[in-house]
C-alpha positions as CSV (number, residue, x, y, z in Angstrom):
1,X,0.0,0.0,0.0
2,X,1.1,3.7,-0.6
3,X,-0.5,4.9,2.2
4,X,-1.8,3.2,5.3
5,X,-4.1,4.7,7.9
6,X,-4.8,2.5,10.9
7,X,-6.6,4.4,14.5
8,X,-5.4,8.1,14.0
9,X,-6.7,10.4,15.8
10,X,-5.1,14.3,16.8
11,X,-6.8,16.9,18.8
12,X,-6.3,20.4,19.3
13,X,-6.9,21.2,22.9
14,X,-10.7,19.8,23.4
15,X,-11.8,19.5,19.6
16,X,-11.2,16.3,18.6
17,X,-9.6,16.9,14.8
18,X,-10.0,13.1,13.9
19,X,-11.5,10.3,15.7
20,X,-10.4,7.0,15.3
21,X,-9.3,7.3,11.2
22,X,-8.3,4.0,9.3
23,X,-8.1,3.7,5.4
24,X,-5.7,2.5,2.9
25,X,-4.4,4.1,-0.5
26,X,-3.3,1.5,-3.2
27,X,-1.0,2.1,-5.7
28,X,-1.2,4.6,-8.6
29,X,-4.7,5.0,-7.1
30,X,-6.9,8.7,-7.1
31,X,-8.0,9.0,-3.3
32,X,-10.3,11.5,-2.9
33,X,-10.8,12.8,0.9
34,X,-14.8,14.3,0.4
35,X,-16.1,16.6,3.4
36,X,-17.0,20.3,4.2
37,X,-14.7,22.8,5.8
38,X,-14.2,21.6,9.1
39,X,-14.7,17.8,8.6
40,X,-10.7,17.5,9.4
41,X,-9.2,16.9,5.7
42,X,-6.0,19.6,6.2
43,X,-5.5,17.4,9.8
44,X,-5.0,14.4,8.2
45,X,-2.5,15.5,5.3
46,X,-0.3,17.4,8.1
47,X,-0.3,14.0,9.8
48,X,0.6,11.9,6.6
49,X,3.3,14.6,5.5
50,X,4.5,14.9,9.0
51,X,3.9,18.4,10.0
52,X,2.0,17.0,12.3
53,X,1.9,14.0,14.7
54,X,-1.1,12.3,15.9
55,X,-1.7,11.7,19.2
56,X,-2.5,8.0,18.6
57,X,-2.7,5.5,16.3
58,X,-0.2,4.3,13.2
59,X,0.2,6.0,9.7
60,X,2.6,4.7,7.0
61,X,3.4,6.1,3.8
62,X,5.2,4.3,1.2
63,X,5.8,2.0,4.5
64,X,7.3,4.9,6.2
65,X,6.1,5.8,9.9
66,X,5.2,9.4,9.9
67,X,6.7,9.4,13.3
68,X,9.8,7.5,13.0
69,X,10.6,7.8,9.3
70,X,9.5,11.4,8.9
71,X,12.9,12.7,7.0
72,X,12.2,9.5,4.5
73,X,8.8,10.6,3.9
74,X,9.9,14.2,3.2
75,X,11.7,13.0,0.5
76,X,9.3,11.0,-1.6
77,X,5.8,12.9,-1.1
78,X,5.0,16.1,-2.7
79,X,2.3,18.5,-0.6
80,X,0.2,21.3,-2.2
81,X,-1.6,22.4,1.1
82,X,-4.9,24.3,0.5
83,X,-3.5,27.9,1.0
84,X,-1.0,29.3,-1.9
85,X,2.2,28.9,0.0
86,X,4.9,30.0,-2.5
87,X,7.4,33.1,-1.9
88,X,4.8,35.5,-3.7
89,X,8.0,38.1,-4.2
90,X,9.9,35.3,-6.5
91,X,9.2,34.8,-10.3
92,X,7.7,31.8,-11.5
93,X,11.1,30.5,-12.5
94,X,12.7,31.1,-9.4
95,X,10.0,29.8,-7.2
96,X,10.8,26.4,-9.7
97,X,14.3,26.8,-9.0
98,X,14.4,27.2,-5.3
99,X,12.1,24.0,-4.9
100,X,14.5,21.9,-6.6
101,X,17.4,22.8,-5.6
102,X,16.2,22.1,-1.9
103,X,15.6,18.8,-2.9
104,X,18.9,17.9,-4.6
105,X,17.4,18.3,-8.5
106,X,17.2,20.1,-11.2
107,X,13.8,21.8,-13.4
108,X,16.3,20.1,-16.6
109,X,15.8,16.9,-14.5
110,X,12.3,16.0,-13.8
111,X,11.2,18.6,-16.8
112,X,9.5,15.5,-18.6
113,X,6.8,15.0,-15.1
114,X,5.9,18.9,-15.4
115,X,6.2,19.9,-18.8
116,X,2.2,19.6,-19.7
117,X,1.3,21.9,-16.9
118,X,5.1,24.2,-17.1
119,X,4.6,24.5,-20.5
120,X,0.9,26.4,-19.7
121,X,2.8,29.0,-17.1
122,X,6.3,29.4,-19.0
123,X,5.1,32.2,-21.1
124,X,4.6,33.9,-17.4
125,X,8.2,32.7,-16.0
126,X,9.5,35.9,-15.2
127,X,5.9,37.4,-13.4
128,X,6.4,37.0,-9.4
129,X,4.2,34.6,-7.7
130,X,2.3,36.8,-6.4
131,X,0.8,38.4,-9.8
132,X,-0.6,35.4,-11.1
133,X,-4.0,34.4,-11.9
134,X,-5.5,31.9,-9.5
135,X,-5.7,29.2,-11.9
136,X,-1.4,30.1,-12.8
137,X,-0.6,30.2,-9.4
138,X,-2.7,26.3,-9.1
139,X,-0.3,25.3,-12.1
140,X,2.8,26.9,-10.4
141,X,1.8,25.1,-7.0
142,X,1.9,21.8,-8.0
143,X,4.9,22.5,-10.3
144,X,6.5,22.8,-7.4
145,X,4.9,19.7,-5.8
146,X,6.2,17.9,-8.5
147,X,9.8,18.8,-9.6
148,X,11.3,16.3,-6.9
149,X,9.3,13.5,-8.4
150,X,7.8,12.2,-5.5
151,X,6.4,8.8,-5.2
152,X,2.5,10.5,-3.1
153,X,1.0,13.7,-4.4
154,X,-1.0,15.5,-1.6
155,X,-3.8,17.9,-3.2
156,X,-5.2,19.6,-0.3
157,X,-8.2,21.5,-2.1
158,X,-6.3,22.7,-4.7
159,X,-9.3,23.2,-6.9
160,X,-11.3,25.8,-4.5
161,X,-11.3,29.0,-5.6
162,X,-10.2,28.1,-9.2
163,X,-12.6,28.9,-12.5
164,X,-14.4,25.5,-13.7
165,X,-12.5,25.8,-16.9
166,X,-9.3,25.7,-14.9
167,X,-10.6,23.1,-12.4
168,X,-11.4,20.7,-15.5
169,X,-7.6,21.4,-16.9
170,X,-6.5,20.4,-13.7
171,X,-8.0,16.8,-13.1
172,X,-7.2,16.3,-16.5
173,X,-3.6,16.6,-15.5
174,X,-4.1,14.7,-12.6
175,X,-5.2,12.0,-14.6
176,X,-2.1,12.0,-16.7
177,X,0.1,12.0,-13.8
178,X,-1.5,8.9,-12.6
179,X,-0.3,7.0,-15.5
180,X,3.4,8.0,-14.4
181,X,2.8,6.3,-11.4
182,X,2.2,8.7,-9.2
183,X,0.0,8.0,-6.3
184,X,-2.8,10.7,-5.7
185,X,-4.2,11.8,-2.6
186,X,-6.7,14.8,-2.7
187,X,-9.1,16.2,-0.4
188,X,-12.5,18.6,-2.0
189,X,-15.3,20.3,-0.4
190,X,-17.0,19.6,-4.3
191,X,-18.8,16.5,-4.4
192,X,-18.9,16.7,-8.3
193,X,-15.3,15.9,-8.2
194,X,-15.5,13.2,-6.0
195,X,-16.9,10.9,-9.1
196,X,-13.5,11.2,-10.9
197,X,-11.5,9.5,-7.9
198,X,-10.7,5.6,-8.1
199,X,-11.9,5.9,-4.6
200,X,-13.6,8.5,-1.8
201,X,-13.6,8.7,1.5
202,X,-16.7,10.6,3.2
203,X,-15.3,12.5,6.4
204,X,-17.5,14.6,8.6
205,X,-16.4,15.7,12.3
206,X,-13.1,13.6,12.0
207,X,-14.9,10.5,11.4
208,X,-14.9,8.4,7.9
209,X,-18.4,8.0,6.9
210,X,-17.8,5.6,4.3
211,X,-14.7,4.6,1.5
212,X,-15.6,2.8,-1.6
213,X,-16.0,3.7,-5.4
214,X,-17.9,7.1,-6.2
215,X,-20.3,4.4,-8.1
216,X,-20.7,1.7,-5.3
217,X,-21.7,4.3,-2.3
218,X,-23.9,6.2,-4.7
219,X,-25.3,2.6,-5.4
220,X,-25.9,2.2,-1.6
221,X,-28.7,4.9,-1.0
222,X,-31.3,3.2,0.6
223,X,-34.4,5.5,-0.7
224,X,-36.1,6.6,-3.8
225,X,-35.2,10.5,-4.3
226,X,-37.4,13.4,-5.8
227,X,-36.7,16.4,-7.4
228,X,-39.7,18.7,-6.2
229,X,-40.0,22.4,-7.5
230,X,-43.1,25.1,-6.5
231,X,-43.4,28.8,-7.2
232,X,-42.2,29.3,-3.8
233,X,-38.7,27.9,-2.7
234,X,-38.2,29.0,0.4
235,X,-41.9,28.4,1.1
236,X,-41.4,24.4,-0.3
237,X,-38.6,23.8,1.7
238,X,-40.4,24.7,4.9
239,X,-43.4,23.3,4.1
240,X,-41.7,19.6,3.5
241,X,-40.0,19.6,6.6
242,X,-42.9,19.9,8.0
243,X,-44.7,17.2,6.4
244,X,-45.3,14.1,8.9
245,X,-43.5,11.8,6.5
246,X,-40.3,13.5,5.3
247,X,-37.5,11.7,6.0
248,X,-34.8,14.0,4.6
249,X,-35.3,17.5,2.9
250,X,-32.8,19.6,1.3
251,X,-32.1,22.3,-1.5
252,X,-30.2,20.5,-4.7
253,X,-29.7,23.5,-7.7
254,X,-33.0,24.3,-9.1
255,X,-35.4,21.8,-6.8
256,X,-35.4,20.7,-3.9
257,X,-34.2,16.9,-3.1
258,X,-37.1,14.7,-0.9
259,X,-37.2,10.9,0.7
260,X,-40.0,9.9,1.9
261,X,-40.5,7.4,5.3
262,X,-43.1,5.6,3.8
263,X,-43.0,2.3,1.6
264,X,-45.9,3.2,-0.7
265,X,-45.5,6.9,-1.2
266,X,-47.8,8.3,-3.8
267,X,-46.7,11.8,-4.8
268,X,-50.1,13.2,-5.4
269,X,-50.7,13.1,-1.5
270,X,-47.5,15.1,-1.0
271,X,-49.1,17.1,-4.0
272,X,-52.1,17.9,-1.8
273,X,-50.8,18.0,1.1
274,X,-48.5,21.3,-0.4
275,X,-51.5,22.9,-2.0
276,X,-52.9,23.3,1.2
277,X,-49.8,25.4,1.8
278,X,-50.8,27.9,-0.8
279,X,-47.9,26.4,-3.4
280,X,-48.5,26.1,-7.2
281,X,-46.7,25.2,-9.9
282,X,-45.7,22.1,-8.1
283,X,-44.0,19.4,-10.0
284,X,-42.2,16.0,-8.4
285,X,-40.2,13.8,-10.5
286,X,-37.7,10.9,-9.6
287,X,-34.1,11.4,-9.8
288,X,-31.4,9.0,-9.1
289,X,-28.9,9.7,-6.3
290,X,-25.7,11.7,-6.1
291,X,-22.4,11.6,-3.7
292,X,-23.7,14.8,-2.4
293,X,-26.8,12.9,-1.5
294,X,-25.6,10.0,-0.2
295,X,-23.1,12.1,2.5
296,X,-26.3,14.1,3.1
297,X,-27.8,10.6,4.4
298,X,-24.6,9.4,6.2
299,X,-24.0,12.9,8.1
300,X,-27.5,12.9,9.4
């Protein structure tokens, strides 16, 4: 295993950062850490690139302890943490430069691991850090992640923020870098992103929720879901929760998402029940389940 997770946990005076965390990263595997801010993602990548240790438990990357082995692990991982954390007063190039030579290399050297996504910021090369766009300064970030050749790639958010163009350009250079065997571990408050990892974890409150493929935990939603829509939203939304038989109600995009506790729910019922709320235009179809959805269900 790249990376191997067994009864972490880390606190920070009383909160409890992660509870009892266990998981395991395979190979040239896309591991995609999914929760909101808070749900202790950025926690768990300081403990597996050891800036942090945990208070208990056992964490191994590449078969490295992050306690014992944590000048080994240095050397083989590459981290892009959340925040842009480059030396904003240095030029493109130099930021490149500085990052390699710390780690014994050369840009000339590894040049053939960066050049799809170098090649996107080299007409920029001599524009500080600090003036870039925020999808150039993505690029220059995980240029720098990279120029080492590491082994484990740690994305900590590195989409948020960023256009969807530029998010898009990105995963498909994350997919590319998977084929140069290059294990990937990245964490993402978008649950749209989650479907193009090999694997996700669901973390809320610094507890794992559930790991499997995007298509197996989607698979495991236990209840039909509806796509209702009124002239009202606000009004809708209030009005189901406070139907007798919800069993989960909240706003997806355009409608709003709704179970129902029943076995034999008949949607015309729900349809009277909201007219007598003063709601028109009301229209309920089926839809089938997303991640977003299915974490929904697991947070509750």
């Amino acid at each position: 295993m790249s990376i191997s997770v067994s009864h972490i946990s880390k606190s920070y005076k009383k909160v409890k950062a992660l509870q009892d965390i266990s998981f395991e990263v395979k190979p040239n595997e896309i591991f995609g850490l999914i929760g909101p801010d808070g749900a202790g993602k950025t926690t768990l990548f300081r403990v597996l690139t050891t800036l942090l240790f945990p208070d208990e438990g056992v964490a191994k990357v590449m078969d490295y302890d992050v306690v014992n082995d944590y000048k080994k692990i240095r050397n083989c991982v590459g981290y892009m943490p959340g925040k842009f954390s480059l030396y904003q007063d240095l030029t493109v190039e130099e930021n490149l430069t500085f990052f390699a030579t710390i780690f014994g290399t050369t840009i000339e050297e590894n040049y053939d691991l960066i050049k799809d996504i170098y090649v996107q910021i080299a007409p920029f090369k001599d524009r500080r850090a600090g003036k870039l766009s925020g999808g150039m300064k993505q690029k220059l970030a995980l240029c720098c992640a990279l120029i080492h050749k590491p082994q484990v790639l740690f994305l900590d958010e590195p989409t948020t923020g960023v256009d969807p163009v530029s998010r898009k350009e990105f995963w498909e250079m994350l997919k590319r870098l998977q084929q140069k065997d290059i294990t990937i571990l990245v964490s993402t408050p978008y649950m749209d992103e989650a479907a193009l990892c090999d694997r996700i974890a669901l973390i809320q409150d610094g507890k794992i929720l559930e790991i499997d493929t995007p298509e197996a935990i989607v698979k495991h939603y236990p209840k039909q879901i509806y796509n209702v829509r009124a002239n009202n939203m606000y009004k809708l939304i209030n009005s189901l929760k406070d139907y007798e038989y919800n069993h989960s109600v909240y706003p997806f995009g355009e409608f709003v998402h709704y179970t129902d506790s029943r076995t034999n729910f008949n949607p015309k019922d729900l349809i009277r029940y909201l007219e007598t709320k003063n709601l028109s235009n009301i229209h309920i179809d089926k839809t089938v389940a997303t991640i977003e959805d299915t974490f929904m269900e697991l947070a509750k």
